[in-house]
N, C-alpha and C positions, 0 to 999 in steps of 0.2 A: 504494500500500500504506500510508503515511503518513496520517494524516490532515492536509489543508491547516494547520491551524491549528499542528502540532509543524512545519513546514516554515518557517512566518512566524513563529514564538518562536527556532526557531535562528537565522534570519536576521537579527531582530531581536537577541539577545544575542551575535550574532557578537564585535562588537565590542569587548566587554570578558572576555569567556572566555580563560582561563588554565589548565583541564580540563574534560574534557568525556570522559563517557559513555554508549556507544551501546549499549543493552540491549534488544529487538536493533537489532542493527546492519540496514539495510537499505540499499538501492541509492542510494536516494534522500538517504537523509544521509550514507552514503560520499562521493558526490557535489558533498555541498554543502563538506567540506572543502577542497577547491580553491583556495575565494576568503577562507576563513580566515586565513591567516596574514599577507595583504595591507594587512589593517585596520589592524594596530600593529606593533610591534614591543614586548615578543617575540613577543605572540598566544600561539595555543594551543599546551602545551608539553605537556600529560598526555593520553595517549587511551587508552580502555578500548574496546573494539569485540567485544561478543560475539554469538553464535548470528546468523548471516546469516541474514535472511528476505527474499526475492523473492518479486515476485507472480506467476501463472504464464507472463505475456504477459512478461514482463523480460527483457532479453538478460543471462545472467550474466556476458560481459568487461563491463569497465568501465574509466575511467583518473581516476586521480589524480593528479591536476598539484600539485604543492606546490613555492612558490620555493625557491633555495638561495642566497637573499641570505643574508650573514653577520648570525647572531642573530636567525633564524628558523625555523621549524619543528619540529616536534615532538623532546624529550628524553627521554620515555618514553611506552611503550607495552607495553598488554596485549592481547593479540589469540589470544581462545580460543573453538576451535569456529567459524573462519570460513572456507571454501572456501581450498585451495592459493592458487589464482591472486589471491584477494583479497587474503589473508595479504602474501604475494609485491608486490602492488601498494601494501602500504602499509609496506613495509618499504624497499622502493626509492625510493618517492616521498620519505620521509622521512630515507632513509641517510645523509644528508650531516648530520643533527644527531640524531640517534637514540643518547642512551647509555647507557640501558637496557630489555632487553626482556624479557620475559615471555611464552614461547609454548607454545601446549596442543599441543607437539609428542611423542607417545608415541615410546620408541625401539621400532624393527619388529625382530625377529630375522632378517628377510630382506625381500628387495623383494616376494615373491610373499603374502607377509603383510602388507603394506600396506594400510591403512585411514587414509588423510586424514580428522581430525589426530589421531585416537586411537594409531592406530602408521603409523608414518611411519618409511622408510627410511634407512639414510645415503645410500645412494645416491641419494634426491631431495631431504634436507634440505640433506646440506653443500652441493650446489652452488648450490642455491636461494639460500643464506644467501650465497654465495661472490659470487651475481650482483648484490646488494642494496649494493654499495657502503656497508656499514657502516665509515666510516673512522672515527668517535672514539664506535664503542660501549665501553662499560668493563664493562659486565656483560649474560650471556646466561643468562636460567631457564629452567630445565623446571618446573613444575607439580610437587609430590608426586603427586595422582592422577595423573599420566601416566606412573608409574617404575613399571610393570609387569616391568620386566627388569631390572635393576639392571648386568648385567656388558653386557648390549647398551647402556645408557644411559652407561655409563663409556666403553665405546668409541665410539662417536659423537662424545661429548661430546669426547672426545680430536681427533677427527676435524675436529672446530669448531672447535677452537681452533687449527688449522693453516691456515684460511680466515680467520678473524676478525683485527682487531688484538691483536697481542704481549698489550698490557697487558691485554686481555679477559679477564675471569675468566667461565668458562664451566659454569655452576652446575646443581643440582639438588636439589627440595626435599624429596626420597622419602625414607625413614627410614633409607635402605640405603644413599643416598649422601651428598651435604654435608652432609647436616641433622648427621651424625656424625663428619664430615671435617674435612680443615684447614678449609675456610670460616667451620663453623656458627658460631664467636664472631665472625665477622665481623657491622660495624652494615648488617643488610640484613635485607628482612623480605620473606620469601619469598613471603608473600600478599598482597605488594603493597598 
């Protein structure tokens, strides 16, 4: 799906990348993150990953292996509009140094209203977030477009914070929630 020549420029700038943007995100450069962080220390600490595109012969699992050498691996991350199990894979792969995230996760008013990742259940986010070994995240966003529900996104958002670390402040940038709340004069810029 890549074209050869975007697969030998990342390979080639591996090395000195310190962010990096996947617009879209595909299989093949999900992939190549792997062997990223290996080159240096720190390596790549920002990643943006949106709109996943596969080609139709592609197996959608996939794995991402990232070390968890001390002073390695990704610090923040945006990850909007990309398949559950992906999202999932690069949340885990990176939980050991991940401390802030930004995800285009909608609060669902139920599970049987569930649409991955426009609305999205508590009952499949928290535990997803739960299994991800985020040990020293300090900040978790929702998107303003994704605050469709404001009193389901409060509760949820309550719900994360009871899986997350203590000190996690567990945010929202919809007009109806933080942007208006204790946080909003907090230095954080919700657009990342």
């Amino acid at each position: 799906m890549d074209p050869p020549w975007a697969l030998r420029l990342l390979r080639r700038v591996a090395p000195y990348l310190e962010e990096l943007s996947l617009v879209p995100a595909t299989r093949s450069m999900l992939a190549e993150l792997h062997a990223m962080p290996r080159y240096r220390k720190p390596g790549l600490r920002r990643l943006e990953a949106e709109f996943f595109a596969m080609a139709k012969d592609e197996e959608p699992v996939m794995e991402i292996a990232a070390p968890s050498e001390p002073g390695t691996g990704i610090a923040w991350l945006r990850a909007f509009d990309l398949p559950q199990n992906v999202t999932e894979l690069l949340l885990r792969a990176y939980g050991h140094s991940l401390k802030e995230v930004m995800l285009s996760a909608g609060a669902s008013k139920d599970a049987d209203g569930e649409e991955w990742p426009v609305t999205v259940a508590t009952e499949t986010l928290v535990p997803m977030m739960a299994r991800c070994g985020l040990r020293v995240l300090r900040r978790w966003v929702r998107p303003a477009h994704r605050c469709a529900y404001p009193d389901h996104c409060r509760a949820q958002r309550k719900a994360l914070q009871a899986v997350l670390p203590a000190s996690c402040l567990v945010l929202c940038g919809g007009l109806d929630c933080d942007r208006r709340g204790a946080h909003s004069g907090e230095d954080f810029d919700f657009n990342f």
